[in-house]
N, C-alpha and C positions, 0 to 999 in steps of 0.2 A: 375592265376586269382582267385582264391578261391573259397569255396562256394559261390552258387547263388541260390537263392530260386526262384520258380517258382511258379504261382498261379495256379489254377483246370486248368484254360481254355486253357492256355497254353501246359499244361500236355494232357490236350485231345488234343488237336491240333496237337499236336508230336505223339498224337499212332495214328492217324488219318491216318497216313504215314506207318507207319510199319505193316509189315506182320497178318493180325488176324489169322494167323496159320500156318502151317509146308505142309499141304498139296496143291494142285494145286499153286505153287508158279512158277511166270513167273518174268525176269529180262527184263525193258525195252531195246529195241536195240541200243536205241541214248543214256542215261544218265547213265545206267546199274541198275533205280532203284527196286530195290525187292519188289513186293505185289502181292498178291493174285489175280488168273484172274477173282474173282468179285469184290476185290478193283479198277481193272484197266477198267473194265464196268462198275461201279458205280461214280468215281470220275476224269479217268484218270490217265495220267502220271502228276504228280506236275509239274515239271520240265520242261517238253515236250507239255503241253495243247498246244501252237498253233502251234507249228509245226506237231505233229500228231495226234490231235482231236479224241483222244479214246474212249472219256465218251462217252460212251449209245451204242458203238459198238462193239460189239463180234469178227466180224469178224477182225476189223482193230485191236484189243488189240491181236489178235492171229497171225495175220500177223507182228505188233510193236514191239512184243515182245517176249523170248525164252522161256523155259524150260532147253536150252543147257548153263548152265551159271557154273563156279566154284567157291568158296570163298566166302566170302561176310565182309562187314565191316559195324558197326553198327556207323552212323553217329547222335551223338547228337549236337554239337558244330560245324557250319562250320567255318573252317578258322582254326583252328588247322592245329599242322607240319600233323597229320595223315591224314586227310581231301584236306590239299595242296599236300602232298606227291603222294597221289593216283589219282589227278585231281577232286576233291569232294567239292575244297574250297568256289564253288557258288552254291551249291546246298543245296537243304532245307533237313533238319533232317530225316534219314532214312536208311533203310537196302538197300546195294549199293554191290550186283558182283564186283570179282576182275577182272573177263572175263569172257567175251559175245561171242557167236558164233551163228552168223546168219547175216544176212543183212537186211533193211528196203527195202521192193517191192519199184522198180523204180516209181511206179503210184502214191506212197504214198511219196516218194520225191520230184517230181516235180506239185505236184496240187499243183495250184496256189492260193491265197485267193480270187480272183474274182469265180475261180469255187469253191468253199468253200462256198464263200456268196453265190453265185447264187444254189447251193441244200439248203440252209437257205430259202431265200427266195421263192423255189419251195414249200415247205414244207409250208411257212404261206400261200400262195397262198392259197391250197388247202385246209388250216382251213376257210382262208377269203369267197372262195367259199361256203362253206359248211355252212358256217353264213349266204352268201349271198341267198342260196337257200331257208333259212331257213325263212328268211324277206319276198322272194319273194312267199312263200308258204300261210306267215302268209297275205299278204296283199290280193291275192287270196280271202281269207276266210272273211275279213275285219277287221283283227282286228291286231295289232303289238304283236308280243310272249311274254306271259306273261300277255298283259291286257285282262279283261274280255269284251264281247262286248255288249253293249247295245240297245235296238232294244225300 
């Protein structure tokens, strides 16, 4: 297929995926991809966001994913023989284990997305509260948060 030029943002968007370094490097359990375990609490797994909803959690990126991995393959182009060869051909551009050793916890296989939504929605709950307290504090005093009050 020849060269193919690529603009900035695209080129960011490909490192955005690959490892920012050599050290704390974890391979996801389900896809085998290679990032750093604060790439994998800052953005997730690419590949894996809704099945195992990593971003912002520690614990679940250390339960998702190994340290016990061998090999790896630097995937730029999917769909390539090298990329179909290794089962890689749908997945987005990235540092990819040849083999994984671990298993995903059964809790984290079988949550369902109703219990998925419903900690989402516990979670705005208790902002909404926390707004609502905050109305309820303000009209107390007589005045809505943020206006000044006039007497």
């Amino acid at each position: 297929p020849g060269d193919v030029q690529m603009d900035a943002d695209e080129v960011e968007e490909l490192r955005r995926y690959f490892p920012r370094g050599t050290k704390n490097l974890r391979a996801c359990l389900r896809c085998r991809q290679i990032m750093t375990k604060d790439q994998f609490v800052d953005i997730g797994c690419p590949n894996c966001k809704e099945a195992l909803d990593m971003q912002g959690s520690e614990g679940r990126v250390v339960a998702c994913t190994t340290t016990n991995f061998q090999g790896f393959i630097s995937l730029i182009r999917p769909g390539y023989f090298l990329s179909r060869f290794n089962g890689l051909d749908n997945k987005r551009p990235g540092c990819y284990a040849l083999t994984v050793k671990g298993t995903i916890p059964d809790y984290v296989l079988h949550e369902s997305e109703l219990e998925r939504e419903m900690q989402g929605a516990r979670s705005k709950r208790v902002v909404m509260e926390q707004s609502g307290d905050e109305l309820e504090e303000a009209a107390n005093l007589g005045s809505a948060p943020g206006s000044a009050r006039s007497d």
